[in-house]
N, C-alpha and C positions, 0 to 999 in steps of 0.2 A: 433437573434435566433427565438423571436414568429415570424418575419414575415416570414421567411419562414416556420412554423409552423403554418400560418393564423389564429393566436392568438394575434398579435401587430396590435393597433388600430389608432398607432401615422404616422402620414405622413411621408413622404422621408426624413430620416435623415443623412445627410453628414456623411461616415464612419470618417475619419479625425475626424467633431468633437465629436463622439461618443467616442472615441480611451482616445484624451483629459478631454475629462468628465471622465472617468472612471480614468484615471492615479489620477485627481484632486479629485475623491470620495474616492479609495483606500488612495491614500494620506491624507486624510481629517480623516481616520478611528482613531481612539483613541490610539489603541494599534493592531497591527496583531501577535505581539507577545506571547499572549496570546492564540491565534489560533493555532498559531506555538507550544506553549508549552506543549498544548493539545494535538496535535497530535503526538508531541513525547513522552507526556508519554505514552499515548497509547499505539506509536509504540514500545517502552521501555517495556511494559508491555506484549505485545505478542511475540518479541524477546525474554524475559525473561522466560517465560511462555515454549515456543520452546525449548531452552536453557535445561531446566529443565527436559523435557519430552526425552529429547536429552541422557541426561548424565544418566537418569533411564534406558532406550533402551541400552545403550555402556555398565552397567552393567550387564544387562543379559547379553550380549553378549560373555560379560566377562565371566561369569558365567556358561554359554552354553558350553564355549571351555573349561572349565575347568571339567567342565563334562565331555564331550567329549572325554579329556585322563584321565580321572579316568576311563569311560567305558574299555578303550583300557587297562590302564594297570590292570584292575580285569581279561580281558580274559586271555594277556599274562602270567601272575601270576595262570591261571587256579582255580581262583574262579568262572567265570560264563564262560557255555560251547557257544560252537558257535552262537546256535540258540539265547540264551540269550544278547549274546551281538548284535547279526545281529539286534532283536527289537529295545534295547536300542540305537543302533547308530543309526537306523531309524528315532523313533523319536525325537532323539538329533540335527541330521540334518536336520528335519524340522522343527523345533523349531529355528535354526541357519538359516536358507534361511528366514524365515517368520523376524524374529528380524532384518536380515540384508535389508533388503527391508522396513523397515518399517524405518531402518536410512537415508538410502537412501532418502525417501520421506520428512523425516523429516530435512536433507539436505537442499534439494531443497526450503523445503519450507522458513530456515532460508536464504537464498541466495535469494530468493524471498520478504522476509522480510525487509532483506537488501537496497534492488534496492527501493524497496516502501519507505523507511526511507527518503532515500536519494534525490529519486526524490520529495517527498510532502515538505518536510522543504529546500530544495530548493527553490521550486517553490512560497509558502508561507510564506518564513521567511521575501524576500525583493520582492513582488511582483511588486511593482514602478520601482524597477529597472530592474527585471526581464520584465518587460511587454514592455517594451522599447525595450530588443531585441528578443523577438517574430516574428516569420514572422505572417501574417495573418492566414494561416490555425493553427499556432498551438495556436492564439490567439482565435482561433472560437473551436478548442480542450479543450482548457483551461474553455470556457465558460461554453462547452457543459455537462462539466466534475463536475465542482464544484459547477455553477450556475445554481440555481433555477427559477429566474426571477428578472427582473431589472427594476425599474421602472423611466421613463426620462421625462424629460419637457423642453421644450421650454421658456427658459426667455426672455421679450421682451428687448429690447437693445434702448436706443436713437439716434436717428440720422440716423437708419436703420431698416429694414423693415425685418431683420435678425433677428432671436433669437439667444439665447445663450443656448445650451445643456447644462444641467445640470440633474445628476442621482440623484434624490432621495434617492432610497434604493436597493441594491442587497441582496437578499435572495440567500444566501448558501445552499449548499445538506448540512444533518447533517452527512451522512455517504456514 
């Protein structure tokens, strides 16, 4: 990634054994699980959070239509005359468009929620195994997505005039 960002200072490095160093650094990590846990409570925690905001919204809503025919049956009952109830249902129905659209949004956003959940503790719960079947662009997606910078060396090897790839350290986005 820096080299095409003209910010990697290290020579031509075999994609192959870059691929392997990286399988053998994520492998080598202590616990990713940890990582994984974080991000689901997280996610846990803003589904949650949605959730809540969700079920206040469906009681207005509630609330709004129950309005709504109380307005209707004070007219037909001839407590409040025409004009009176034409206001009240006005702004009962805008009040009822605004609430419904704001579920709406609020929907999508849990459905959106969803797909994020799913796709991140996928991708980070077994990344060794997951990274295995990657194709290459969605391995350079992957990178470009969660990685910050990685740092590689060259280990010298006996008997050849080859190094041996090996990553020091990947620095993670924290968000």
């Amino acid at each position: 990634m820096g080299k095409e960002m003209r910010e990697c200072i290290a020579k031509d490095i075999s994609h192959a054994k870059l691929d392997v160093a990286f399988v053998e650094y994520i492998s080598s990590l202590p616990s990713m699980e940890v990582l994984s846990d974080d991000l689901q409570l997280e996610n846990s925690k803003k589904t949650n959070d949605l959730k809540e905001i969700y079920e206040k919204y469906k009681a207005k809503l509630d609330s709004l239509e129950k309005k709504e025919k109380s307005i209707m049956k004070l007219y037909v009952s001839d407590n409040i005359d025409f004009d009176e109830y034409a206001k009240m249902a006005k702004l009962t129905k805008s009040d009822l468009t605004k609430t419904k659209e704001e579920l709406e949004k609020i929907e999508l956003q849990l459905e959106e929620q969803e797909e994020t959940d799913i796709s991140k503790n996928d991708v980070i719960a077994d990344i060794t195994e997951n990274w295995l079947l990657l194709t290459n662009s969605e391995k350079m997606s992957f990178v470009s997505s969660f990685i910050k910078s990685i740092v590689v060396c060259n280990q010298e090897q006996k008997d050849t005039h080859y190094g041996k790839i090996k990553i020091e350290s990947v620095e993670f986005f924290k968000k």
